[in-house]
Short mmCIF file of the C-alpha atoms (twelve columns), coordinates in Angstrom:
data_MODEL
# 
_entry.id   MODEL 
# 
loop_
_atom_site.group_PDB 
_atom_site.id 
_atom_site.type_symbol 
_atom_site.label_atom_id 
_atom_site.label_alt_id 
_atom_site.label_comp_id 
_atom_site.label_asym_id 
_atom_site.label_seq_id 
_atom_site.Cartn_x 
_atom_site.Cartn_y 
_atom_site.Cartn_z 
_atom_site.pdbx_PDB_model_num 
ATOM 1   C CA . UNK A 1   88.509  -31.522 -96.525  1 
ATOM 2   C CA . UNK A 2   89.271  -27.944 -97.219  1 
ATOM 3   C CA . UNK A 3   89.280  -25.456 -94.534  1 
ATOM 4   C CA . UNK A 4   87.441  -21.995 -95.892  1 
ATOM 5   C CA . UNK A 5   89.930  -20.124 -93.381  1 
ATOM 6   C CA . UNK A 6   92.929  -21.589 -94.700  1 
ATOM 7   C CA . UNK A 7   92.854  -20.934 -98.571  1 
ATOM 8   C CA . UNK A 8   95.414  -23.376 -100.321 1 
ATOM 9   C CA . UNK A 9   95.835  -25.509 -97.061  1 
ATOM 10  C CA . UNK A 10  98.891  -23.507 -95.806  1 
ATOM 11  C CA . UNK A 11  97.750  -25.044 -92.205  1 
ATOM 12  C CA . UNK A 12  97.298  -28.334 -92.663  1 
ATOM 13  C CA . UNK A 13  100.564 -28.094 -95.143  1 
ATOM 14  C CA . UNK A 14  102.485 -26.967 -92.020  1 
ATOM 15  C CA . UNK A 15  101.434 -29.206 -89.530  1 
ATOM 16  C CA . UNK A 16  102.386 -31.596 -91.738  1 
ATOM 17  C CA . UNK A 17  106.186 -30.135 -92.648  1 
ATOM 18  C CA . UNK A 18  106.409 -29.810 -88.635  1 
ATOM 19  C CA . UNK A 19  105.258 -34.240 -87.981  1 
ATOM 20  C CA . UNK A 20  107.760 -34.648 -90.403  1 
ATOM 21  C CA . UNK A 21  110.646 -32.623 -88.961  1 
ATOM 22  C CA . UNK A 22  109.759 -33.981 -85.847  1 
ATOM 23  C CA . UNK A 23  109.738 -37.119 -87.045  1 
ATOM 24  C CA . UNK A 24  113.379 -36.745 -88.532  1 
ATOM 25  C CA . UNK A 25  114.560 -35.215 -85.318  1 
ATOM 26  C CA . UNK A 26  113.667 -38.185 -83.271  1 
ATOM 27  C CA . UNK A 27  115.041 -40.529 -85.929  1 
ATOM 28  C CA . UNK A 28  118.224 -37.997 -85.773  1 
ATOM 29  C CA . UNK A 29  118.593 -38.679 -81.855  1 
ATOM 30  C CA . UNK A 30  118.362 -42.696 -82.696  1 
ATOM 31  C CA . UNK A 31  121.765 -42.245 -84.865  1 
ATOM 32  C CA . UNK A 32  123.702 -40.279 -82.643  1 
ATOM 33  C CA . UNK A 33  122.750 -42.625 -79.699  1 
ATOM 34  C CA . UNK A 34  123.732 -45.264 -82.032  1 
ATOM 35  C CA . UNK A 35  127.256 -43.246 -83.426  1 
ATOM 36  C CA . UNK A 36  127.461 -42.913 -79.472  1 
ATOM 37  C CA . UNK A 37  127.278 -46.558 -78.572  1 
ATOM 38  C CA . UNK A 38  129.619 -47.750 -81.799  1 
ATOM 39  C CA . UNK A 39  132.895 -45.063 -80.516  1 
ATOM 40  C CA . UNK A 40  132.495 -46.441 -76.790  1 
ATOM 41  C CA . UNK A 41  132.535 -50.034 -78.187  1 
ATOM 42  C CA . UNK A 42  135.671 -48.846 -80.295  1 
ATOM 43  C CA . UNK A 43  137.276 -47.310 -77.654  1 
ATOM 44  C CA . UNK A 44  136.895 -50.476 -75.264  1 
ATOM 45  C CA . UNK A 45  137.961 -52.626 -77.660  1 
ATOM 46  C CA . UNK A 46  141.512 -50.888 -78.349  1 
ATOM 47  C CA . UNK A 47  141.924 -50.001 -74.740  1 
ATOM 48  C CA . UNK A 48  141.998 -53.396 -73.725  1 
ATOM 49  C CA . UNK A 49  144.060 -54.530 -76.432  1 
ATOM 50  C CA . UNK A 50  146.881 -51.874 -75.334  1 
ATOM 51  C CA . UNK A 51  146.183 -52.247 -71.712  1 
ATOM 52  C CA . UNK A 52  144.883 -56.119 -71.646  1 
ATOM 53  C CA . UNK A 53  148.189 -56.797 -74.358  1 
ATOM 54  C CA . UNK A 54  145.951 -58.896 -76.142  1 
ATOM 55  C CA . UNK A 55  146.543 -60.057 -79.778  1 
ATOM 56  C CA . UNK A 56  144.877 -57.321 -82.569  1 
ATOM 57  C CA . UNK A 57  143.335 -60.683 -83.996  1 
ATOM 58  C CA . UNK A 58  141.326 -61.318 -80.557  1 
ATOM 59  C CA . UNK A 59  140.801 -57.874 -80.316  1 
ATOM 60  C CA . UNK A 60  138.942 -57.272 -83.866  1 
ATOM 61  C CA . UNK A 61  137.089 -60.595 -83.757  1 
ATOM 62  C CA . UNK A 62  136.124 -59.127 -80.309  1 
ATOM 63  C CA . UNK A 63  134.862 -56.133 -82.108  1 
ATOM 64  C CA . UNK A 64  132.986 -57.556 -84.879  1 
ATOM 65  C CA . UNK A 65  130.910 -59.545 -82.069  1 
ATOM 66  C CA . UNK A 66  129.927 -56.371 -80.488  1 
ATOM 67  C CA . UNK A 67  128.810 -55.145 -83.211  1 
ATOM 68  C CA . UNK A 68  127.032 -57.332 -84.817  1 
ATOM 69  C CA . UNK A 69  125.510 -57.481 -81.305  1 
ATOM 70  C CA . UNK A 70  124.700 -54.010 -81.441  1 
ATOM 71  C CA . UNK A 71  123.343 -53.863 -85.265  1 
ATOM 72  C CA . UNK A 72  121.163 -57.013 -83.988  1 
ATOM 73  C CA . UNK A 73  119.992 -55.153 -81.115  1 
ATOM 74  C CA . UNK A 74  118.919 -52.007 -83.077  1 
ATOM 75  C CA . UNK A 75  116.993 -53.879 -85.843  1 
ATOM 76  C CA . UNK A 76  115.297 -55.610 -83.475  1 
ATOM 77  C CA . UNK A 77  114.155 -53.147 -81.551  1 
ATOM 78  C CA . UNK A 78  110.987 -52.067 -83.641  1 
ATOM 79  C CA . UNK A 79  109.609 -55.358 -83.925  1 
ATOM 80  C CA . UNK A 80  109.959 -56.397 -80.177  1 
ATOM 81  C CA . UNK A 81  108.824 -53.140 -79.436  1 
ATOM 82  C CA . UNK A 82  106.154 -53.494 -82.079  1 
ATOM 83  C CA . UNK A 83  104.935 -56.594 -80.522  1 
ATOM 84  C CA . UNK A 84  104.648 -55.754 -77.172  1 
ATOM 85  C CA . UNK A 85  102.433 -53.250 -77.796  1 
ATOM 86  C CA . UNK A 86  100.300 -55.299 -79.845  1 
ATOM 87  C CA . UNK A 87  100.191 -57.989 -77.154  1 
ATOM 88  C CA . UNK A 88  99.689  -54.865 -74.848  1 
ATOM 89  C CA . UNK A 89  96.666  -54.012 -76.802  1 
ATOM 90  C CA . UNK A 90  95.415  -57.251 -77.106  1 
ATOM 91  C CA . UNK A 91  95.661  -58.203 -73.403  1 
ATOM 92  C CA . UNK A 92  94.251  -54.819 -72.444  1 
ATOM 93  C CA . UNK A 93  91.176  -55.010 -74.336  1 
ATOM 94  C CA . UNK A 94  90.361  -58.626 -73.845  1 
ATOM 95  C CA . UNK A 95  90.491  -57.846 -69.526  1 
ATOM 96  C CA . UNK A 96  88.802  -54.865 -69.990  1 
ATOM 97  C CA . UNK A 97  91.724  -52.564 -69.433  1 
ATOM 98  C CA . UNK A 98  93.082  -50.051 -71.035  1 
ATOM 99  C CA . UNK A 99  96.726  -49.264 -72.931  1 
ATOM 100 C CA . UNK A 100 98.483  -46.523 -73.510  1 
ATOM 101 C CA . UNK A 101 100.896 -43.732 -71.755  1 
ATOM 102 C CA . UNK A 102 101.166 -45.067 -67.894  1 
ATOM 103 C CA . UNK A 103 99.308  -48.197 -68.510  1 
ATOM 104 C CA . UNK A 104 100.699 -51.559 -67.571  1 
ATOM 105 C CA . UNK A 105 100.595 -54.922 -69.423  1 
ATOM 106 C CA . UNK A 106 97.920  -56.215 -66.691  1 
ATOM 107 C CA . UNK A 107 95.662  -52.662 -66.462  1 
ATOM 108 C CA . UNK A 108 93.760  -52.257 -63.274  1 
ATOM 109 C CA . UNK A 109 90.599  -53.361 -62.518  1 
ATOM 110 C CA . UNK A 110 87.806  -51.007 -61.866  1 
ATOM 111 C CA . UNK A 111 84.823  -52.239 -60.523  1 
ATOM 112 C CA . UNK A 112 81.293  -51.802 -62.131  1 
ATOM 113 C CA . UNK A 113 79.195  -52.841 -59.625  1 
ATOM 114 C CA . UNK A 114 77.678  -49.726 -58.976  1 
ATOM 115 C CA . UNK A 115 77.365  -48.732 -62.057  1 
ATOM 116 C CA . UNK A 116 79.464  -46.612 -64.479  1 
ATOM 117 C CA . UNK A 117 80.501  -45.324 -68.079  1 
ATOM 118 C CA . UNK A 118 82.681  -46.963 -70.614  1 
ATOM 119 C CA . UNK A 119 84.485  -44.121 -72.488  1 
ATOM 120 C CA . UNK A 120 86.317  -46.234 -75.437  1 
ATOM 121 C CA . UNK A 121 85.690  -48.781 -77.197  1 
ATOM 122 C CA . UNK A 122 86.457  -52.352 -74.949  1 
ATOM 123 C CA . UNK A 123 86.177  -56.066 -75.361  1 
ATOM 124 C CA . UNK A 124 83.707  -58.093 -72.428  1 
ATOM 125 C CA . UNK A 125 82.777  -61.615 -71.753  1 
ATOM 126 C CA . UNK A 126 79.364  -62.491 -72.462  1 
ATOM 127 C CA . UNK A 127 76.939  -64.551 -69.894  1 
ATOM 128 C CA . UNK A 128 75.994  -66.882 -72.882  1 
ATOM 129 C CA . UNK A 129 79.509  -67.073 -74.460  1 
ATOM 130 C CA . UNK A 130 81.527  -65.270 -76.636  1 
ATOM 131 C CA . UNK A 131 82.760  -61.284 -76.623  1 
ATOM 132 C CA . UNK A 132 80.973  -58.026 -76.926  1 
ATOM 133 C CA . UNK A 133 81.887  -54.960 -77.788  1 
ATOM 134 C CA . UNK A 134 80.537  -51.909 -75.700  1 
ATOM 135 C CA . UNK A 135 81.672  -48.073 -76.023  1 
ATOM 136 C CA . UNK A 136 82.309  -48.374 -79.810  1 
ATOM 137 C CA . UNK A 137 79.637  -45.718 -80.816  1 
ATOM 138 C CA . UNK A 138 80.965  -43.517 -77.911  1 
ATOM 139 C CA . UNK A 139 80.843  -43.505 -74.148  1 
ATOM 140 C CA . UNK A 140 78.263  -46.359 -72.707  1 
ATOM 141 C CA . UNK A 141 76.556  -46.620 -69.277  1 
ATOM 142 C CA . UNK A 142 76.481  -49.333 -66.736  1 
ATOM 143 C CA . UNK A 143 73.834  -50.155 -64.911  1 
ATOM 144 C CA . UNK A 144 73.398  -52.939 -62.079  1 
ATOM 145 C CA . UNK A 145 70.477  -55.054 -62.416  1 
ATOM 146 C CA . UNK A 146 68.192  -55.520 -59.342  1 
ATOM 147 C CA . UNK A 147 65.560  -57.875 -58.872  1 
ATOM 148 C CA . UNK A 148 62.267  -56.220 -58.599  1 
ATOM 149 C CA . UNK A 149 59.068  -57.094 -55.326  1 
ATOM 150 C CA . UNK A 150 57.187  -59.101 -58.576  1 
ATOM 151 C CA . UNK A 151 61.106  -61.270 -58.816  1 
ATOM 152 C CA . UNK A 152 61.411  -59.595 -62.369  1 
ATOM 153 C CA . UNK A 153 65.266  -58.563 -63.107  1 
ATOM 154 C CA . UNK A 154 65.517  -55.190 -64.489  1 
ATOM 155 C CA . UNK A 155 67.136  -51.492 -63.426  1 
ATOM 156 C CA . UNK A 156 66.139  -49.918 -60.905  1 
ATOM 157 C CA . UNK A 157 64.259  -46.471 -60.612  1 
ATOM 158 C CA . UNK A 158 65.769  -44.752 -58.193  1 
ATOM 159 C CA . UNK A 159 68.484  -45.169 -55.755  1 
ATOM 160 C CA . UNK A 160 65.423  -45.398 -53.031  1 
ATOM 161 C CA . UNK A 161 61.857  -46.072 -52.522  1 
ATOM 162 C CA . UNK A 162 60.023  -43.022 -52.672  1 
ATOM 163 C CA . UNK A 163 58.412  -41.256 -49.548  1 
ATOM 164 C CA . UNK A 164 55.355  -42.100 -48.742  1 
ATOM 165 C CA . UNK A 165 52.980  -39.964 -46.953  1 
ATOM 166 C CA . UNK A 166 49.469  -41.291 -45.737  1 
ATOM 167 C CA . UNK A 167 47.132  -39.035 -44.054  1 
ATOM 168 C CA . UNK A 168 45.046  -40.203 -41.388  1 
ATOM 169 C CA . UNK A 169 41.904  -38.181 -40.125  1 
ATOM 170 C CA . UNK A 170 40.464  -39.767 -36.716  1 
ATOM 171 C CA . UNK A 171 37.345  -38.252 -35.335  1 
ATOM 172 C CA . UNK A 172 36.844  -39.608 -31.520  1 
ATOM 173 C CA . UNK A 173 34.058  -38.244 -29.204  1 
ATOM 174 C CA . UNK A 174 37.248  -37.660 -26.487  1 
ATOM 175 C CA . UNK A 175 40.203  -37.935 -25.299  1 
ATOM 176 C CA . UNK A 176 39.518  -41.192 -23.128  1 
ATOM 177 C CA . UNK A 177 37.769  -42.881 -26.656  1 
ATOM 178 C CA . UNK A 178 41.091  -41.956 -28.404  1 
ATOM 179 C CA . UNK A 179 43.600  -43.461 -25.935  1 
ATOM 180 C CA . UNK A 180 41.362  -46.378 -25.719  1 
ATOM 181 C CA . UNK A 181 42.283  -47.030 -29.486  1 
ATOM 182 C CA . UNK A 182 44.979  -45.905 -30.284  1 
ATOM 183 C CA . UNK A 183 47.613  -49.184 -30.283  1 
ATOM 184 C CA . UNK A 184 44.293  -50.817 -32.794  1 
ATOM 185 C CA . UNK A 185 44.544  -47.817 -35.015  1 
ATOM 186 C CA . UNK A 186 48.634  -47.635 -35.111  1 
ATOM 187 C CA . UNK A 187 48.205  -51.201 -36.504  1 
ATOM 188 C CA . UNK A 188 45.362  -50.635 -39.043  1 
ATOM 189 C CA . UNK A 189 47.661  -48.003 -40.256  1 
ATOM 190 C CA . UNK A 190 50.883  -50.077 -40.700  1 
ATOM 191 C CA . UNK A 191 49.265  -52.744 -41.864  1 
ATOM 192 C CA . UNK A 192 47.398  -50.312 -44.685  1 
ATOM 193 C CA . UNK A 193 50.974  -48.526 -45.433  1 
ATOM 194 C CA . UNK A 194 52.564  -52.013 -45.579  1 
ATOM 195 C CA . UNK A 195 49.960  -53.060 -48.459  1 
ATOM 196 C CA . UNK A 196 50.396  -49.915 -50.498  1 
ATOM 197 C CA . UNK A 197 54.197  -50.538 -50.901  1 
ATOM 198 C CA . UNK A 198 53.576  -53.937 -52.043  1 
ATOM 199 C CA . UNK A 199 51.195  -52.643 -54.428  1 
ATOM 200 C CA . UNK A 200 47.979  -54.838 -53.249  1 
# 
C-alpha cells in the first residue's frame, strides 16, 4: 500500500535498509563471537602442547575435535533454538498461556473465575471435547455462569440484587391500636417483600 505522504516509498524503503543493517549487525556479532571462540581454542591447544609437552599429533587431533565441536555447536544452534520455541508456542497455547519475551515454558496460570478478557488469540478445552479457539477476532470477555432462582444457568445481571424499596402506609385510630399490631404487621410485610423477590 502506498503512503500519499511518502511519494516513491522513501519510508518504508528505509525502514527496510535499517531491518536489514540491523539484521547484518547482529549476524556480524555471531562471527566475531565465533572468530572469538576459534583463537581461544587455538591458543589452548598450543599452550598445552608447549607447556603439557605433548606430541603436535595429540595436540592437532585435539584441535580438530574442538572444532568440529564448535562448528557442530553453531549449526545447531538455530534449529534447537528453533524448536524450543515452537514447542514453547505449542505448550503455551494449548495451557492457555502465553509465549514470548519473559515468558516461561510452563506460563502462569491466571484464574477466570471471576471473569475476565482474553487479549490474543488462545487454545481452551471444551466441556464436550475437543479445542476452541477464543480471542482470534480480538480481545474476548469472560463471564462466570450462575444459576438463576428458576435453576436456569445463564450470566448474571448485576453483581447484586437490586434495592428494593416497599412503602407501607398504616392508618391506626392510636397509638395503643398501633403497638397492639405492630409484630403482625412487621410479618405481613416480610412475608410480602419475601414474595416479590421470588417473583410470585
Amino acid at each position: 500500500m502506498v503512503d500519499p505522504g511518502d511519494p516513491g516509498g522513501l519510508t518504508s524503503s528505509f525502514d527496510e535498509t535499517e531491518r536489514k543493517a540491523e539484521a547484518l549487525s547482529g549476524r556480524l556479532l555471531d562471527l566475531r563471537l565465533e572468530a572469538d571462540a576459534f583463537s581461544r581454542t587455538m591458543s589452548r591447544a598450543l599452550t598445552g602442547a608447549v607447556v603439557g609437552g605433548r606430541q603436535l599429533d595429540d595436540v592437532l587431533k585435539s584441535l580438530v575435535l574442538r572444532l568440529s565441536d564448535m562448528t557442530l555447536k553453531a549449526a545447531l544452534t538455530p534449529l534447537t533454538n528453533g524448536l524450543a520455541g515452537g514447542l514453547q508456542s505449542l505448550l503455551g497455547g494449548l495451557l492457555g498461556g502465553a509465549s514470548g519475551p519473559g515468558a516461561g515454558v510452563m506460563p502462569t496460570v491466571t484464574p477466570f473465575a471471576t471473569g475476565g478478557v482474553i487479549g490474543a488469540p488462545t487454545w481452551f478445552p471444551l466441556a464436550a471435547g475437543g479445542l476452541g479457539l477464543a480471542g482470534e477476532a480480538g480481545p474476548e470477555a469472560i463471564v462466570p455462569l450462575v444459576r438463576g432462582a428458576d435453576g436456569r444457568l445463564g450470566i448474571a445481571g448485576g453483581t447484586g440484587e437490586a434495592p428494593v424499596r416497599v412503602t407501607v402506609n398504616i392508618t391506626a385510630q392510636d397509638a395503643a391500636s398501633f403497638r397492639a399490631s405492630e409484630v403482625y404487621l412487621t410479618g405481613q410485610i416480610a412475608r410480602a417483600v419475601a414474595r416479590g423477590r421470588r417473583g410470585l
